[in-house]
C-alpha positions as CSV (number, residue, x, y, z in Angstrom):
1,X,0.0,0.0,0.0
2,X,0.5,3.8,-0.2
3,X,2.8,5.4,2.6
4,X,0.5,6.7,5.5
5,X,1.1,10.9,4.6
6,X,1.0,12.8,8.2
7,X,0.4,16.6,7.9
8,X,2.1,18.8,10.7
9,X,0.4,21.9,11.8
10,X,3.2,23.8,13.4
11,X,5.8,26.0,12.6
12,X,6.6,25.1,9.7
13,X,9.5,21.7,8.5
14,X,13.3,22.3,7.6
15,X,11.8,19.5,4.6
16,X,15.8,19.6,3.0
17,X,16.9,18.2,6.7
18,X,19.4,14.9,5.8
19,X,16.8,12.8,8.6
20,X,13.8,14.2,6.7
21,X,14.1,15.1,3.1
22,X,13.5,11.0,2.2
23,X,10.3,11.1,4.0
24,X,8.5,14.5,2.9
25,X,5.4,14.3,0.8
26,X,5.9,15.3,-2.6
27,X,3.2,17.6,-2.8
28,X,3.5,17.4,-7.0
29,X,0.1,17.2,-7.4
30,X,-1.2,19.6,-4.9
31,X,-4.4,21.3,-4.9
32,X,-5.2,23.9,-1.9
33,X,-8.0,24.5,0.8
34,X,-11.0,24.8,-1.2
35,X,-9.7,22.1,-3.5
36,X,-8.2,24.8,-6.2
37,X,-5.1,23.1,-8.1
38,X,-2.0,24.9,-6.9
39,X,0.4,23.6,-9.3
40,X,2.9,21.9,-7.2
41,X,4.0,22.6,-3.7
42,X,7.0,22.0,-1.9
43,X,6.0,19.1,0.5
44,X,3.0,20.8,2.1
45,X,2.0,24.5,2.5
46,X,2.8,27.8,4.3
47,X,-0.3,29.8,5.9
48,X,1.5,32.3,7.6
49,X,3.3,33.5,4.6
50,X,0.7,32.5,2.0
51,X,3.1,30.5,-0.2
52,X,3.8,27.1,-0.8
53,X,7.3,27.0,0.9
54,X,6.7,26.0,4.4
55,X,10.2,26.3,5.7
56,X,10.2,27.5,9.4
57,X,10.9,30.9,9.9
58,X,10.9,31.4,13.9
59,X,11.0,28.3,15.0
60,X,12.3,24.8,15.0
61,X,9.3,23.0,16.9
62,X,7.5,22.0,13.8
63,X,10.9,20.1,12.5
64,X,11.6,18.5,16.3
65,X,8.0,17.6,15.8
66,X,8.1,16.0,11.9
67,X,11.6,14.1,13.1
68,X,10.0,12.5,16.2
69,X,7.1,11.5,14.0
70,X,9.0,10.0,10.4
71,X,12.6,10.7,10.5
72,X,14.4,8.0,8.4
73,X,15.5,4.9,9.7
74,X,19.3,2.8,9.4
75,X,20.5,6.5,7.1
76,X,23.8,6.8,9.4
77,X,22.1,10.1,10.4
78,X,20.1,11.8,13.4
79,X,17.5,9.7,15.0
80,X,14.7,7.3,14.0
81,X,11.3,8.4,14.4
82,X,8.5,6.2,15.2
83,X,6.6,5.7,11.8
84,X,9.8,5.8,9.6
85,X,7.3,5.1,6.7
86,X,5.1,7.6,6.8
87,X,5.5,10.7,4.7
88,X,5.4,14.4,6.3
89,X,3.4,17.2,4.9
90,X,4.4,20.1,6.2
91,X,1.8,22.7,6.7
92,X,3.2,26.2,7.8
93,X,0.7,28.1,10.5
94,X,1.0,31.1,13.0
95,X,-1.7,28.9,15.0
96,X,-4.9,31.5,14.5
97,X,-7.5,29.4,13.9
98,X,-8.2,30.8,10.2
99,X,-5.2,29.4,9.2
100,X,-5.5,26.3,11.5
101,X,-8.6,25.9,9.6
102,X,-7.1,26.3,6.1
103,X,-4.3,23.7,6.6
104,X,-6.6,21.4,8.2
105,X,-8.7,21.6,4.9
106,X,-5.0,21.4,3.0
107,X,-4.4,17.9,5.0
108,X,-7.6,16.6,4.1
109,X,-8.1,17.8,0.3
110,X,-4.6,16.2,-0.3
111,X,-4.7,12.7,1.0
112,X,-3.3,13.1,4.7
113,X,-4.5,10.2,7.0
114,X,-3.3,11.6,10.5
115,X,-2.9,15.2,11.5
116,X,-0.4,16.2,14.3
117,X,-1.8,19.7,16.0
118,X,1.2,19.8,18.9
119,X,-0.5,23.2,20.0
120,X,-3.5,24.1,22.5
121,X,-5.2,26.8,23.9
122,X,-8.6,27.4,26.2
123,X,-10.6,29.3,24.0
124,X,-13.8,26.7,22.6
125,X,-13.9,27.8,19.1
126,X,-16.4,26.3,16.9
127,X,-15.1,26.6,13.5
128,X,-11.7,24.8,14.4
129,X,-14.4,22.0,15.9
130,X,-16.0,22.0,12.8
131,X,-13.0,21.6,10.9
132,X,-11.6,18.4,13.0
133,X,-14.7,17.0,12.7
134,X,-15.2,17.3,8.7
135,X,-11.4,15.5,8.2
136,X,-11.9,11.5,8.4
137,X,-8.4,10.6,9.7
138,X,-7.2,10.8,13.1
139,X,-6.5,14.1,14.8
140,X,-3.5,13.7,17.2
141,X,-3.1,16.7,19.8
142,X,-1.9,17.5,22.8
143,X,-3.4,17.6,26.3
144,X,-1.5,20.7,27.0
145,X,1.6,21.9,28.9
146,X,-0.1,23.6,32.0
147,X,0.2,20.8,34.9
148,X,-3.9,21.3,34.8
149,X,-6.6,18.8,34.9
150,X,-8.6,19.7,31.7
151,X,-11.7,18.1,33.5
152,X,-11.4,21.7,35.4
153,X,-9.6,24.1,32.5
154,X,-10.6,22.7,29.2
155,X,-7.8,22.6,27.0
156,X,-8.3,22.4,23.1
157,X,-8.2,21.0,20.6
158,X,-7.6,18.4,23.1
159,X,-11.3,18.7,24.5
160,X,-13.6,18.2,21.6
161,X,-15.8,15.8,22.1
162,X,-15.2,14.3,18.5
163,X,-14.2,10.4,18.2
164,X,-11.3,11.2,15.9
165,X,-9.4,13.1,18.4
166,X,-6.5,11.2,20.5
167,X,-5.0,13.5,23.2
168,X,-1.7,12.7,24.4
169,X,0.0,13.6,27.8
170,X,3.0,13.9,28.1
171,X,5.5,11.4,30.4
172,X,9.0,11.1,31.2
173,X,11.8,8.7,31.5
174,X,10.2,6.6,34.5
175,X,6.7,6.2,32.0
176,X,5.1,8.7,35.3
177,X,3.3,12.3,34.0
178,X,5.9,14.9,33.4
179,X,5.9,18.1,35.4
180,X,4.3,20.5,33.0
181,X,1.8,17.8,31.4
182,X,-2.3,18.6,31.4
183,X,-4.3,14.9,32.1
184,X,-7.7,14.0,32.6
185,X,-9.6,11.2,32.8
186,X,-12.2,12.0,30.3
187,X,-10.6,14.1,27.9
188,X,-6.6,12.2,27.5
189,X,-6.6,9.0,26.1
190,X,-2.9,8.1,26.3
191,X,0.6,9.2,27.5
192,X,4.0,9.4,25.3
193,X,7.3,10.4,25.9
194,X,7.8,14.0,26.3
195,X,10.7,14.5,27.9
């Protein structure tokens, strides 16, 4: 079968990286959020800037992110990540939720399986709901980085009641919840290493 294609909605994927550049969607073919062809894109797109170059610009999260998620395995290089087939698209955002919602629609309109939205806040906003809930793949988020019980302070995306949504806390070395990490018993399905 096809490579499972994982779009990141961060700041953006340094897609020439030596760990990454095997595993970046190819984006030939790509067509934007309202299903308009774009005539090619470098390996996802760039909603801050408006382009289709989603290097980062202020921040290296969005890479850190992409590596632990598909950085290439037994290269001599870097690390491995944990689904070294899958292919990264790289979708650029400053985190507003109009452009949240735009690469969101990206992910979906050009084949992406699972979206990775390593971001939160505690504003409910119903078009971002709306969005996750209109894209058929898994929605992976984070429970947040507040050492709060979203049962008490919702946190979202994490907090949408919608079934595609896994929220991950984060644990450290000794597989216990890390310092910083939101849980809750309704709203956090599962722990990962975040430390």
């Amino acid at each position: 079968g096809s490579p499972v294609i994982v779009a990141v909605i961060d700041t953006g994927v340094a897609y020439n990286h030596p760990d990454l550049v095997n595993n970046m969607w190819d984006g030939a073919g790509c067509v934007n959020e309202n299903g308009a062809t774009l005539g090619g894109c470098n390996h996802g797109y760039d909603y801050q800037d408006n382009d289709k170059i989603p290097l980062p610009t202020s921040s290296s999260h969005g890479t850190h992110i992409a590596g632990t998620i598909a950085a290439v395995k037994n290269n001599n290089k870097g690390i491995i990540g944990v689904a070294p087939q899958a292919k990264i698209m790289a979708l650029k955002s400053s985190l507003t939720t109009a452009e949240n919602v735009k690469a969101i629609n990206f992910a979906k309109n050009n084949g992406a399986k699972v979206i990775n939205a390593s971001w939160s806040g505690t504003i409910f906003d119903q078009l971002l709901k709306d969005a996750i809930a209109s894209f058929s793949g898994l929605f992976i988020t984070v429970a947040g980085n507040q050492s709060i019980n979203n049962e008490s302070v919702h946190s979202y995306p994490s907090d949408y009641n919608l079934d595609n949504i896994i929220s991950v806390a984060a644990t450290d070395q000794n597989d216990t919840l890390t310092t910083f990490s939101n849980y809750g018993v309704t709203s956090v399905d599962v722990g990962a290493p975040g430390t």
